[in-house]
Backbone as ProteinMPNN parsed JSONL, in Angstrom:
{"seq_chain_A": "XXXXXXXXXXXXXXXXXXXXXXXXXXXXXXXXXXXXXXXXXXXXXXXXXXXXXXXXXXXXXXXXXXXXXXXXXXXXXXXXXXXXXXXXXXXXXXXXXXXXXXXXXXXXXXXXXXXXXXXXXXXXXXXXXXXXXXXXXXXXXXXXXXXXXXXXXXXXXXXXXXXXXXXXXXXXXXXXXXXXXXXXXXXXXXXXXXXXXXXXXX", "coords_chain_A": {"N_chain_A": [[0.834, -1.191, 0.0], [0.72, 2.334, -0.658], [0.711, 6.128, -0.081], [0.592, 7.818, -1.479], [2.23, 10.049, -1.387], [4.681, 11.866, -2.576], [8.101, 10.022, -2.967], [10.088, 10.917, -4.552], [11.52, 12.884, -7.648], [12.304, 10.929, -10.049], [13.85, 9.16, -12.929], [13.645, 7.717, -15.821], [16.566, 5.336, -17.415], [17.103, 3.619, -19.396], [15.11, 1.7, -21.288], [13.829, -1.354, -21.923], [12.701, -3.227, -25.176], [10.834, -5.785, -24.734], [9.212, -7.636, -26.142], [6.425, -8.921, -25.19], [6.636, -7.389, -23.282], [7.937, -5.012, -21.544], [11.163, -3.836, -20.236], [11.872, -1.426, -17.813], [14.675, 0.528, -16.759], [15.008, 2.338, -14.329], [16.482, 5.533, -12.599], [16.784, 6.653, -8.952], [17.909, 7.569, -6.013], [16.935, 8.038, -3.782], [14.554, 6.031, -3.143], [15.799, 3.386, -4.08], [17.567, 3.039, -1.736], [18.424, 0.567, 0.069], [17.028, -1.091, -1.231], [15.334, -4.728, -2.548], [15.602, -7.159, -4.175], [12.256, -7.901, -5.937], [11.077, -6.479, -3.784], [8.246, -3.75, -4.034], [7.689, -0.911, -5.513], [5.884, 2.501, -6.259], [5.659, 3.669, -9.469], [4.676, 6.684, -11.056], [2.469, 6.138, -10.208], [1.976, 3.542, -10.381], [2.48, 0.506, -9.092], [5.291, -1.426, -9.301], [7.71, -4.157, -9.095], [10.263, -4.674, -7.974], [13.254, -6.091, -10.013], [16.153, -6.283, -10.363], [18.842, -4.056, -8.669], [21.291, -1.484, -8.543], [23.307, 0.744, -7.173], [22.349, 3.386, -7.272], [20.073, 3.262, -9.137], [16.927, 0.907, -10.757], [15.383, -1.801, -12.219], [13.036, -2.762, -13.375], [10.085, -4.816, -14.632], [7.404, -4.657, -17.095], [4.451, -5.688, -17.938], [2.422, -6.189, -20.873], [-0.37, -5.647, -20.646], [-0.399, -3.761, -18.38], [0.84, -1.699, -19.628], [-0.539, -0.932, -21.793], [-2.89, -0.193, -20.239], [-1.937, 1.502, -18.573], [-0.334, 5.467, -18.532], [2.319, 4.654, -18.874], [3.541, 3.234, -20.977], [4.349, 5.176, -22.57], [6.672, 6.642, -21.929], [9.663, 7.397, -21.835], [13.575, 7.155, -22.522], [14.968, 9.361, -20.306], [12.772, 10.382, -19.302], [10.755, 11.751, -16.676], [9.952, 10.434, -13.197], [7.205, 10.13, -10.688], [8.181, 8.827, -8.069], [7.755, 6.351, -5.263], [8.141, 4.286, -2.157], [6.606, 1.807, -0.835], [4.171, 2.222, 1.79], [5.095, 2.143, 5.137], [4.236, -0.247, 8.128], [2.925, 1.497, 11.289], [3.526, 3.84, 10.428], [2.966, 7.781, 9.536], [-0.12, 8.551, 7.636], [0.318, 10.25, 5.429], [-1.59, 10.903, 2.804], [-3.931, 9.327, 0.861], [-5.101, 6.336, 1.136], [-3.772, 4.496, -1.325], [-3.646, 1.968, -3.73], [-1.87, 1.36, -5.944], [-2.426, 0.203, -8.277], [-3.721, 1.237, -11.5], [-6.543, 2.759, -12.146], [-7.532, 3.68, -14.474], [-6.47, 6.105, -17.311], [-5.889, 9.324, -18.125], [-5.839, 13.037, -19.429], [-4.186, 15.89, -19.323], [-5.598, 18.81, -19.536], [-5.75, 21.578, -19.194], [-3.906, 24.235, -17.786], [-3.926, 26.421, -15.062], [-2.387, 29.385, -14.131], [-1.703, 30.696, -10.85], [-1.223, 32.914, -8.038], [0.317, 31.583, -5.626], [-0.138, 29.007, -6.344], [-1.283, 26.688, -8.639], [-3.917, 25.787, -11.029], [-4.82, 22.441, -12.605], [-6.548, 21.306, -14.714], [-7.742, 17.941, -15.733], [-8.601, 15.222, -17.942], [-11.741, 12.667, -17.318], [-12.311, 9.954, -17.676], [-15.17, 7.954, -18.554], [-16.364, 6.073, -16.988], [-15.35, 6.353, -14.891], [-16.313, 8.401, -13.415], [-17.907, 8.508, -11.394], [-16.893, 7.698, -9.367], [-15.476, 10.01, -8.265], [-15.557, 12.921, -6.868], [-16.328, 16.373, -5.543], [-13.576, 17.696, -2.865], [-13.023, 15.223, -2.414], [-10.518, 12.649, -2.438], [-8.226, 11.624, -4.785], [-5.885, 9.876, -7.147], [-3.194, 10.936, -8.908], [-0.906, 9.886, -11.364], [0.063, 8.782, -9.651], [0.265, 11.112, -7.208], [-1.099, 11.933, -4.073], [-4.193, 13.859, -4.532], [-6.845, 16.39, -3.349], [-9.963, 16.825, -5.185], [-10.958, 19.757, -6.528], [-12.987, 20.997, -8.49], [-15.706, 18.723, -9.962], [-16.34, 17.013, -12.421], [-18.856, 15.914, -15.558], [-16.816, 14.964, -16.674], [-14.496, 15.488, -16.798], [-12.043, 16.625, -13.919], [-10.556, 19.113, -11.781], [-7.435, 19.913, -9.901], [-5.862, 21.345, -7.198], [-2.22, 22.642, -7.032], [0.092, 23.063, -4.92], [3.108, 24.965, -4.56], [5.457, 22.94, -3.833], [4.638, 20.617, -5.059], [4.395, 21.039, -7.403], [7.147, 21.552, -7.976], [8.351, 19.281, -7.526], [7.311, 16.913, -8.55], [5.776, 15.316, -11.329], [4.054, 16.621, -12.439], [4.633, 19.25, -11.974], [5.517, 19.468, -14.605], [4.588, 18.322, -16.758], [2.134, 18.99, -20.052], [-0.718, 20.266, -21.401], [-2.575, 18.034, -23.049], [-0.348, 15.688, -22.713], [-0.591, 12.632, -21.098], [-1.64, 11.065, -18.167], [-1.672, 9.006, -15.606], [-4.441, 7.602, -13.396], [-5.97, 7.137, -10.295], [-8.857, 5.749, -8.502], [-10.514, 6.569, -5.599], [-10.63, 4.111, -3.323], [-12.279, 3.458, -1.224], [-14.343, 4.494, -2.44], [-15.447, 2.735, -3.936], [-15.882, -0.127, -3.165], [-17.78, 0.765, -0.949], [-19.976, 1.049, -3.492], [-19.661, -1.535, -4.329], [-20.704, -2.578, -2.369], [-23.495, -1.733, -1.877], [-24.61, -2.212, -3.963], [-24.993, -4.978, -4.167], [-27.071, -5.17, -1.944], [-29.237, -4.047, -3.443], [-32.672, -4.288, -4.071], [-33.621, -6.816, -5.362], [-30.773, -8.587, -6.149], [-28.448, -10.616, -6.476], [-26.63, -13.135, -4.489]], "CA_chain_A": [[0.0, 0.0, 0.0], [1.045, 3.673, -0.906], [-0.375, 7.231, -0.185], [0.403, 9.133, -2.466], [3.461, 11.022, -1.167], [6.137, 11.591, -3.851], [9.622, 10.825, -2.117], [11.532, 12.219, -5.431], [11.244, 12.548, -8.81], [13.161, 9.374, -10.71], [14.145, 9.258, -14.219], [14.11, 6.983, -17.093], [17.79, 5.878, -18.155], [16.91, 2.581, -20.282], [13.989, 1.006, -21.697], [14.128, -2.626, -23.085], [11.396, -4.111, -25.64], [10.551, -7.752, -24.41], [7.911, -8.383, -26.932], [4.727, -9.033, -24.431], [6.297, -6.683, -21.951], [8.715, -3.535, -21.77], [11.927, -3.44, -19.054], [12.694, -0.419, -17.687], [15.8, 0.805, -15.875], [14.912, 4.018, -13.16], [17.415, 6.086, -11.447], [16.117, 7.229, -7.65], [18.679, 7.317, -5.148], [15.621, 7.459, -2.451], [13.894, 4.756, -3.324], [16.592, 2.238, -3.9], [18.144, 2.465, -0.42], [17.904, -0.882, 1.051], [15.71, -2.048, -1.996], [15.795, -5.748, -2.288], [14.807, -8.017, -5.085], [11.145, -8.376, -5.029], [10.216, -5.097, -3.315], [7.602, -2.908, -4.541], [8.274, 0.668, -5.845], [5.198, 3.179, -7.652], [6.232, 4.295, -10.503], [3.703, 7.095, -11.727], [1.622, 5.671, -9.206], [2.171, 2.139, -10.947], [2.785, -0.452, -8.25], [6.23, -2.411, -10.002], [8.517, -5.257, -8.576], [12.057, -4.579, -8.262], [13.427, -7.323, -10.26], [17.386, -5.799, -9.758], [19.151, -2.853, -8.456], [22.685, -1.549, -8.297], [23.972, 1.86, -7.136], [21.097, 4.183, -7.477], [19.357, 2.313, -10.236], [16.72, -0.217, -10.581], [14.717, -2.401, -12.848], [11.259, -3.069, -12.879], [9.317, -5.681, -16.121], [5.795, -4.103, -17.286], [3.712, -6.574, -18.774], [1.719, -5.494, -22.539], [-1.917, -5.062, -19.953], [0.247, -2.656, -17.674], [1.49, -0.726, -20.625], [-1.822, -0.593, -22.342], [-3.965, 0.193, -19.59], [-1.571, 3.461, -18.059], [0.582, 5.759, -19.409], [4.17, 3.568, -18.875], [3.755, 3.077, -22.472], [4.68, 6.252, -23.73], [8.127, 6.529, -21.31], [11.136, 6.914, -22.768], [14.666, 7.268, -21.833], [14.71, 10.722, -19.783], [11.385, 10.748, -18.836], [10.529, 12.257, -15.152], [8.797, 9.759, -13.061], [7.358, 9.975, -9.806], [8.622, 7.664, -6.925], [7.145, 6.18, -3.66], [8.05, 2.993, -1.645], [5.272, 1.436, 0.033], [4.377, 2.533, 3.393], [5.928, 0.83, 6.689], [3.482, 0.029, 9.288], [3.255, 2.255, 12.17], [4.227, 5.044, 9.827], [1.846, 8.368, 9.421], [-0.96, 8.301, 5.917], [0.036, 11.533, 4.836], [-2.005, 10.978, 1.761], [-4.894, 8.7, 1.067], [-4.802, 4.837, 0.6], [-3.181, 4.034, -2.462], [-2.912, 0.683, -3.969], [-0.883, 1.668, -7.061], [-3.723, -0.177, -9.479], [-4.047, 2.075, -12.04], [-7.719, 2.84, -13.481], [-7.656, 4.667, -16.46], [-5.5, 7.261, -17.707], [-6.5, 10.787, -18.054], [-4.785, 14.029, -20.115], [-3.88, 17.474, -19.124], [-6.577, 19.624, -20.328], [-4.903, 22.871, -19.147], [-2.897, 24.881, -16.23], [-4.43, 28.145, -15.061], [-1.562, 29.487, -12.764], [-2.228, 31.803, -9.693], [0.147, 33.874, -7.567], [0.822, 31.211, -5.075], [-0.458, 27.682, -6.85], [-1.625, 26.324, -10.462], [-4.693, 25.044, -11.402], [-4.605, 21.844, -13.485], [-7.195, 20.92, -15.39], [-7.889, 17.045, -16.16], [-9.867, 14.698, -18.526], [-11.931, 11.634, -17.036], [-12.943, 8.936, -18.247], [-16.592, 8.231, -17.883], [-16.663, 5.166, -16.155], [-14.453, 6.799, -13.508], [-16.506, 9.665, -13.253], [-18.881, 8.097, -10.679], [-15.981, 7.34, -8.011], [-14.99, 11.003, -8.191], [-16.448, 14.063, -6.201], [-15.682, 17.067, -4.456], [-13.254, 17.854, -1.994], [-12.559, 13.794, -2.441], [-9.218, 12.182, -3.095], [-8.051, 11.438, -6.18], [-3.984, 9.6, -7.612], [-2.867, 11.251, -10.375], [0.533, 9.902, -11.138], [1.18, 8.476, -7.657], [0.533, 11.81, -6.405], [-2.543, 11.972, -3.602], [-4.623, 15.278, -4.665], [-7.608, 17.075, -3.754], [-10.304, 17.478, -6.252], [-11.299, 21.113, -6.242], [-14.462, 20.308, -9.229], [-15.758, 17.425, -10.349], [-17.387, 17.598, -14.057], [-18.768, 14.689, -15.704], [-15.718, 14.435, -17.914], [-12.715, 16.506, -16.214], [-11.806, 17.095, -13.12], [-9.255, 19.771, -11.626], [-7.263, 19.971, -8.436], [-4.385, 22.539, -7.428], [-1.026, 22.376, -6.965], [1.047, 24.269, -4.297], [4.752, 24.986, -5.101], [6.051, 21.746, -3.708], [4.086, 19.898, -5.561], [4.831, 21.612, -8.656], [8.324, 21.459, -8.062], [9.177, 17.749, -7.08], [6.505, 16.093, -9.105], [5.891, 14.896, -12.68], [2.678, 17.515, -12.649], [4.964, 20.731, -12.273], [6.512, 19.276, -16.448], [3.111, 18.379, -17.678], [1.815, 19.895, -20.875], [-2.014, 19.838, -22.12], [-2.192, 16.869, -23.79], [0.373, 14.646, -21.95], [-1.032, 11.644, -20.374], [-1.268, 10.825, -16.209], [-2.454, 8.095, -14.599], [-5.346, 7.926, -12.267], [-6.292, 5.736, -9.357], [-10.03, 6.434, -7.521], [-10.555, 6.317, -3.631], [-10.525, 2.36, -3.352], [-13.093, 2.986, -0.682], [-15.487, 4.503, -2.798], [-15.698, 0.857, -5.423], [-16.323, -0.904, -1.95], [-19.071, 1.279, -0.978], [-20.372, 1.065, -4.687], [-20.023, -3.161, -4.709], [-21.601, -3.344, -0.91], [-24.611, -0.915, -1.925], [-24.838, -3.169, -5.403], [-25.582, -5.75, -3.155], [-28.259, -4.7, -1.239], [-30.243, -3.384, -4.29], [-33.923, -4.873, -4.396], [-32.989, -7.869, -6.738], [-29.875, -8.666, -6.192], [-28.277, -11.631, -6.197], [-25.891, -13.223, -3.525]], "C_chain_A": [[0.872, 1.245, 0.0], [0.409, 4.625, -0.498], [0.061, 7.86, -0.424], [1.389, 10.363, -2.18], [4.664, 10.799, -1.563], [7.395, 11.678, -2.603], [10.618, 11.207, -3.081], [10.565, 11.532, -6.458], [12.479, 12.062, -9.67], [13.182, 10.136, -12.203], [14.533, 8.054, -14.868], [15.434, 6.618, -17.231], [17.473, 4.478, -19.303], [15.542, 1.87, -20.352], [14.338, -0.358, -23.07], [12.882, -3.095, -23.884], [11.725, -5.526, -25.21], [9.886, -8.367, -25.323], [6.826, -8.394, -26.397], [5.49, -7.952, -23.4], [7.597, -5.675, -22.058], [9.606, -3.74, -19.976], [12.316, -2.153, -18.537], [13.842, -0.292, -16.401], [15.382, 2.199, -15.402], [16.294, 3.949, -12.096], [16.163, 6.892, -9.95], [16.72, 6.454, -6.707], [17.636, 6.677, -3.743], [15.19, 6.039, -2.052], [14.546, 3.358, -3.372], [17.787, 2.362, -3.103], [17.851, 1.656, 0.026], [17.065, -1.704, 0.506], [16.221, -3.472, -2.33], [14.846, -5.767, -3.347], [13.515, -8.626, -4.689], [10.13, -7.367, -4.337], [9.262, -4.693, -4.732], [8.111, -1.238, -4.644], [7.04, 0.923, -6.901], [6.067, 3.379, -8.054], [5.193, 5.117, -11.144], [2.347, 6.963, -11.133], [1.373, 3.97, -9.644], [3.119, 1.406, -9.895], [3.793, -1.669, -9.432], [7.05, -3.103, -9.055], [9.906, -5.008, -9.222], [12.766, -5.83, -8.83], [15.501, -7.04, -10.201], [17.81, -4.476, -9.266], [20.602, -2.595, -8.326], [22.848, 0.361, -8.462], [22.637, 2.302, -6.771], [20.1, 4.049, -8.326], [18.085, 1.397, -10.093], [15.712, -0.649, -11.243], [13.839, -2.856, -12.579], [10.705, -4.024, -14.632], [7.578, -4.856, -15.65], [5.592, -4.971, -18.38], [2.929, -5.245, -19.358], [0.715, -4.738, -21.425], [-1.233, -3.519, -19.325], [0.412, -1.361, -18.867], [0.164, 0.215, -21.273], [-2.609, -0.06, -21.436], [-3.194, 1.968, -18.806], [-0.649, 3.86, -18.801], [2.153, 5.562, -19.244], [4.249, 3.307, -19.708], [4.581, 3.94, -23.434], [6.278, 6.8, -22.551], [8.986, 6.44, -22.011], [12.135, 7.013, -22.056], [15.022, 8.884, -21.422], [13.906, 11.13, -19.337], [11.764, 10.954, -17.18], [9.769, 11.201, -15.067], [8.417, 9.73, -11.635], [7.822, 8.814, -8.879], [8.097, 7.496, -5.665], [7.881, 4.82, -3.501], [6.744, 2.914, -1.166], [5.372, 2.095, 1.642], [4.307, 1.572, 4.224], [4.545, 1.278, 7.839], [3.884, 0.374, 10.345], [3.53, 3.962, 11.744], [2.701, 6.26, 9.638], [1.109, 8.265, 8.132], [-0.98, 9.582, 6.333], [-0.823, 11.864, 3.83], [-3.543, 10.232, 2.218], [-4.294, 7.067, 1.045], [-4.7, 4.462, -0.712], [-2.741, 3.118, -2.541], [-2.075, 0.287, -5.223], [-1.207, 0.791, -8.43], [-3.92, 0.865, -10.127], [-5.416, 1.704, -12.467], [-8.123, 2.826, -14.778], [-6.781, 5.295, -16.386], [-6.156, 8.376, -18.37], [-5.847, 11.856, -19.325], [-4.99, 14.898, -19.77], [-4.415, 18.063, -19.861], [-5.966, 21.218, -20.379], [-4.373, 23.438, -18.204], [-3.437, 26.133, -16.346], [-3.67, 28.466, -13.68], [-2.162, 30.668, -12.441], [-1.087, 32.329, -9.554], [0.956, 32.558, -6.752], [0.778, 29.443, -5.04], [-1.119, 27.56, -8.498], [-2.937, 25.473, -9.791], [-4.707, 23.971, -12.557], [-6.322, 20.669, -13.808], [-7.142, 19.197, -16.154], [-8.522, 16.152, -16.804], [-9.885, 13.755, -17.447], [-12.431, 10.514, -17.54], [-14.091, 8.276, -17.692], [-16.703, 6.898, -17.244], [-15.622, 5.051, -14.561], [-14.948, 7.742, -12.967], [-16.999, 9.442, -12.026], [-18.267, 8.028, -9.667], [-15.665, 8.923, -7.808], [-15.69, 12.474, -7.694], [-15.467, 15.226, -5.402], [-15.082, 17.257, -3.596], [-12.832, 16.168, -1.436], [-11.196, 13.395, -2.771], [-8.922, 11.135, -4.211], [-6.215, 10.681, -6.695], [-4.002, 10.167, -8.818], [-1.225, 10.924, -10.613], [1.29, 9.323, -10.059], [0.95, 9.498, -7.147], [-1.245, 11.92, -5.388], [-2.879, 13.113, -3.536], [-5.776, 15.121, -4.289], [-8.695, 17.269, -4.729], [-10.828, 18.517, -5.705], [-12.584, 20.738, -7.079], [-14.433, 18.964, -9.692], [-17.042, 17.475, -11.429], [-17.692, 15.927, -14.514], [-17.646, 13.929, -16.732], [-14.293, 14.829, -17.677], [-13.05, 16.628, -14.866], [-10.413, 18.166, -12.62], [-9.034, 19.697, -9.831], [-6.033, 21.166, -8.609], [-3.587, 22.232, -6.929], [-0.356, 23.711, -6.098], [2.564, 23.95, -5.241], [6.108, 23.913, -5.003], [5.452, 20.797, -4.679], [4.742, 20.539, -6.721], [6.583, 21.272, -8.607], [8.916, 20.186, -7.822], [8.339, 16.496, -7.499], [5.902, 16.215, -10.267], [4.744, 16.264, -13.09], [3.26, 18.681, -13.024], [5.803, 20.826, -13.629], [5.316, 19.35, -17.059], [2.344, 18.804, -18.4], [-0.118, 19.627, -20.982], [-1.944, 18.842, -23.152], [-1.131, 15.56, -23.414], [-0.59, 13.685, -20.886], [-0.991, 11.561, -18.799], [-2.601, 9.813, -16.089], [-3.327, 8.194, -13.615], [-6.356, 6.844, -11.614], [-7.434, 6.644, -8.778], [-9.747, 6.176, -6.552], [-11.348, 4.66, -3.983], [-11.844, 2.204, -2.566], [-14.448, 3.421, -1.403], [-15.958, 2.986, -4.23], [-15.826, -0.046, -3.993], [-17.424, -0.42, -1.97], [-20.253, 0.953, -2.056], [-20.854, -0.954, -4.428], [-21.136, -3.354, -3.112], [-23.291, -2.958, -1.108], [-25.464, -2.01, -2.996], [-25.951, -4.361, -4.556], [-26.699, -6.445, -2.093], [-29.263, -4.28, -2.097], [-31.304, -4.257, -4.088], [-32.951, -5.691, -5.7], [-31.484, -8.624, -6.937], [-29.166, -9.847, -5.62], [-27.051, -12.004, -5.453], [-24.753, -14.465, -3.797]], "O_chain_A": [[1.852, 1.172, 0.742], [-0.777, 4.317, -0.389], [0.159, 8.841, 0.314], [1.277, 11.468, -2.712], [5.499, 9.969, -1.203], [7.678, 12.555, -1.787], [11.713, 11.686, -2.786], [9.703, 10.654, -6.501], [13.467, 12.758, -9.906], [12.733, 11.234, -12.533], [15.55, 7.423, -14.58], [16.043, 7.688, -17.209], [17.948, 4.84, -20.379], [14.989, 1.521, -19.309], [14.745, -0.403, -24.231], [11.925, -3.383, -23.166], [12.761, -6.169, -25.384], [9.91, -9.596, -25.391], [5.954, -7.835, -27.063], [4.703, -7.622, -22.513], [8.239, -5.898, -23.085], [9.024, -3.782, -18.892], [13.389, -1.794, -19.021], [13.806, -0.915, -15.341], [15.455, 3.145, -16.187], [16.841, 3.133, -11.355], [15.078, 7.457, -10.089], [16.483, 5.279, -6.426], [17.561, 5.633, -3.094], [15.385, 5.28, -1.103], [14.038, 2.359, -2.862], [18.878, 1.954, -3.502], [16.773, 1.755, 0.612], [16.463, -2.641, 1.03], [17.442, -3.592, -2.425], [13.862, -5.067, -3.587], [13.32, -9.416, -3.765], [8.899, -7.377, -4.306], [9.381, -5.055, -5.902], [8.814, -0.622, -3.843], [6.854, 0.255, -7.918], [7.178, 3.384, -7.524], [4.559, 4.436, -11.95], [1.331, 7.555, -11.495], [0.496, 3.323, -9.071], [4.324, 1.648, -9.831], [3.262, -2.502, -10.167], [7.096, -2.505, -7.98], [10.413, -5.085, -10.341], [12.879, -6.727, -7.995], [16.051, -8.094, -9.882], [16.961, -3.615, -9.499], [21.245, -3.58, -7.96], [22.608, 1.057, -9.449], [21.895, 1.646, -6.04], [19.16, 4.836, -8.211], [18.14, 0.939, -8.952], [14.743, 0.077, -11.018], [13.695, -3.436, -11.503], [11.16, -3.59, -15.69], [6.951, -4.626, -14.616], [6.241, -5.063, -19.422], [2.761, -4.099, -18.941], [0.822, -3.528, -21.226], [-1.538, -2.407, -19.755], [0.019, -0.207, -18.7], [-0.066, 1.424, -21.273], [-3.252, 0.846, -21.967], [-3.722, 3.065, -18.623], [-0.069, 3.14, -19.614], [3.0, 6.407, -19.534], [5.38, 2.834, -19.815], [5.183, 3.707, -24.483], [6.768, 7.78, -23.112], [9.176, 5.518, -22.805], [11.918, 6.993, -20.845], [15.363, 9.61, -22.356], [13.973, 12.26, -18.852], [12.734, 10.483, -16.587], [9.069, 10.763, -15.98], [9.351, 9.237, -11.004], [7.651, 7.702, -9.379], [7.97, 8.486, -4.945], [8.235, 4.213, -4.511], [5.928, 3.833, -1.113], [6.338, 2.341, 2.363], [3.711, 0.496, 4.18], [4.071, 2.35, 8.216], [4.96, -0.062, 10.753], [3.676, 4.944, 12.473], [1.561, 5.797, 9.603], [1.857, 7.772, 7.287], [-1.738, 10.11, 7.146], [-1.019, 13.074, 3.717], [-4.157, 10.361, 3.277], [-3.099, 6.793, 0.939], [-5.738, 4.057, -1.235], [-1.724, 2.817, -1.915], [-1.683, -0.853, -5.472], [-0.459, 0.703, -9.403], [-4.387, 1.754, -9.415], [-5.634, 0.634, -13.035], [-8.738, 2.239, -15.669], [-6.088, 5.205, -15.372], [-7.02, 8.147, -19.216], [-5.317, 11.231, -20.244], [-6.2, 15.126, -19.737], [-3.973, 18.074, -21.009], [-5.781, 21.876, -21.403], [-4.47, 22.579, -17.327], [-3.475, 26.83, -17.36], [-3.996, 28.095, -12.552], [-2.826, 31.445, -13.127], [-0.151, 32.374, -10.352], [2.126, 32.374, -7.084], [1.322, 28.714, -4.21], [-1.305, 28.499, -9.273], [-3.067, 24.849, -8.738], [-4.602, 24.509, -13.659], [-6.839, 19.706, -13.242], [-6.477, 19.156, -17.189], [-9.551, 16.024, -16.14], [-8.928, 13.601, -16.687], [-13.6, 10.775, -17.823], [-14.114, 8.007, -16.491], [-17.871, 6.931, -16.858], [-15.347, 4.222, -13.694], [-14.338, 8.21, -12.006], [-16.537, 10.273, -11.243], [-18.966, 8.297, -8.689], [-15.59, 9.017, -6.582], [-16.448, 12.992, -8.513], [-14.362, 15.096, -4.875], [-15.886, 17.059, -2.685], [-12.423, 15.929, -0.3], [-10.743, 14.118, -3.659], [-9.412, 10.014, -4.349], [-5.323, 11.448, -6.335], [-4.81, 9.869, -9.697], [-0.374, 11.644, -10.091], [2.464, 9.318, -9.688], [1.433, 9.341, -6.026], [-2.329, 11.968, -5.968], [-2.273, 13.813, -2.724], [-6.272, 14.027, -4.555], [-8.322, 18.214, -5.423], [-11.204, 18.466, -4.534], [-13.4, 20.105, -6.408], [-13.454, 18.227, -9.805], [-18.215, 17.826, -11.306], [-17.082, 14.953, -14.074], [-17.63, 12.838, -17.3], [-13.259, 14.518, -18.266], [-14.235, 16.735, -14.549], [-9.312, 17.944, -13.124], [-9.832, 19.538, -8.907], [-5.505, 21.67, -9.6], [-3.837, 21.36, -6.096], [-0.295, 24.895, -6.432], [2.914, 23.153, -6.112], [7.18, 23.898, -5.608], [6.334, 20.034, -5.075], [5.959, 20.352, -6.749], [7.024, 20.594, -9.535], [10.137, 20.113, -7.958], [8.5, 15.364, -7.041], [5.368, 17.314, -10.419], [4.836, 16.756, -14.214], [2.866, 19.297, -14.015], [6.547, 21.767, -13.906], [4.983, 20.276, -17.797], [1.399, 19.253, -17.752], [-0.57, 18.593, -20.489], [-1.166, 18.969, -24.097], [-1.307, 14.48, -23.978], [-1.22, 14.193, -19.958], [-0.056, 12.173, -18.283], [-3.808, 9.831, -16.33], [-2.984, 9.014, -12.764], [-7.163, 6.058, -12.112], [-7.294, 7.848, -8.559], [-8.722, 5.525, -6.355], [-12.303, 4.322, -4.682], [-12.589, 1.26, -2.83], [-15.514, 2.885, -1.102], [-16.772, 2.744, -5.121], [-15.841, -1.187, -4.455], [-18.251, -0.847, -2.775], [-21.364, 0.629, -1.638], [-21.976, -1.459, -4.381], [-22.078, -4.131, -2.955], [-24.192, -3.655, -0.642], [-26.597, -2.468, -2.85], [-27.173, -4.467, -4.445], [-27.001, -7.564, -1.678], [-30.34, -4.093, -1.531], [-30.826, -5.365, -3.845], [-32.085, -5.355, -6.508], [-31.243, -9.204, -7.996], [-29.245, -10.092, -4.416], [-26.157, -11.189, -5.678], [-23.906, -14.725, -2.942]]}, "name": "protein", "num_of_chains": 1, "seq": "XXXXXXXXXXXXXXXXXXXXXXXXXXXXXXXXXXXXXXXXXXXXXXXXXXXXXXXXXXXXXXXXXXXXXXXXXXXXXXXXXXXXXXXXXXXXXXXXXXXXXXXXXXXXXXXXXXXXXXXXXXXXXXXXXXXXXXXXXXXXXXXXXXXXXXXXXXXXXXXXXXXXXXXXXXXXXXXXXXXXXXXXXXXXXXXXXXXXXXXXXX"}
């Protein structure tokens, strides 16, 4: 489990084709302190398996579904990427509960900066729309945001200056891709309610 609190922003240095599945090589000193073959590490908010590491380095395999379903497809060598380990029990949930399942994938509709934060503008995808509300939490990227509105097709949240500055969001053009995970507890709520409907079978 994750929540959504970037501890750096990683970088691309190699990408292998496999045929059914894509290797990549990430630098993030952070993250691969003490990482062991096997660990978990987001990537983007993409829950991957350390399969080696050496120095500051470390390799992760993305199966075709992975690729296809978020945007780890379109990565190249240089790309920014956010970084998390999992969180250690006992430790504080600065964020929300993040299980680094991506949903869908979204695009940067537009940035309307302020004096002292940005507004970023996002598409949704309509069978995500329903998990998503006001003043609710939202992954974009691995990062745990805020939504400020909630439209049936976009949503936006804002960005202070940390955020902007130490996460994949403060590069992000209109039109660039981001990943996006719903509140896990609202698809519980949703299946328990299902459940209970008049008619509903057990």
């Amino acid at each position: 489990m994750f929540t959504g609190i970037v501890e750096e922003l990683g970088e691309v240095t190699a990408v292998e084709n496999l045929g059914d599945a894509s290797r990549f090589r990430l630098r993030g000193p952070v993250v691969t302190e003490g990482a062991q073959h096997g660990d978990s590490i987001a990537v983007n908010g993409v829950c991957l398996t350390v399969v080696e590491h050496e120095d500051d380095e470390f390799t992760a395999d993305v199966m075709a579904e992975t690729l296809k379903r978020s945007s780890l497809g379109a990565l190249t060598v240089g790309s920014r990427v956010n970084l998390e380990r999992p969180t250690a029990v006992g430790t504080r949930l600065g964020g929300h509960i993040v299980q680094g399942h991506v949903d869908g994938t979204g695009q940067v509709l537009a940035r309307i900066p302020s004096e002292n934060w940005e507004i970023v503008k996002i598409s949704l995808p309509a069978d995500l729309s329903r998990y998503v509300v006001e003043k609710g939490s939202i992954t974009v990227d691995g990062i745990s945001l805020t939504v400020v509105e909630a439209g049936p097709d976009h949503f936006t949240v804002s960005l202070i200056p940390t955020t902007l500055d130490l996460t994949t969001l403060g590069h992000k053009q209109p039109g660039d891709p981001v990943n996006l995970e719903v509140d896990v507890i609202a698809k519980y709520v949703e299946r328990l309610l299902g459940d209970r409907a008049p008619g509903a079978t057990k």
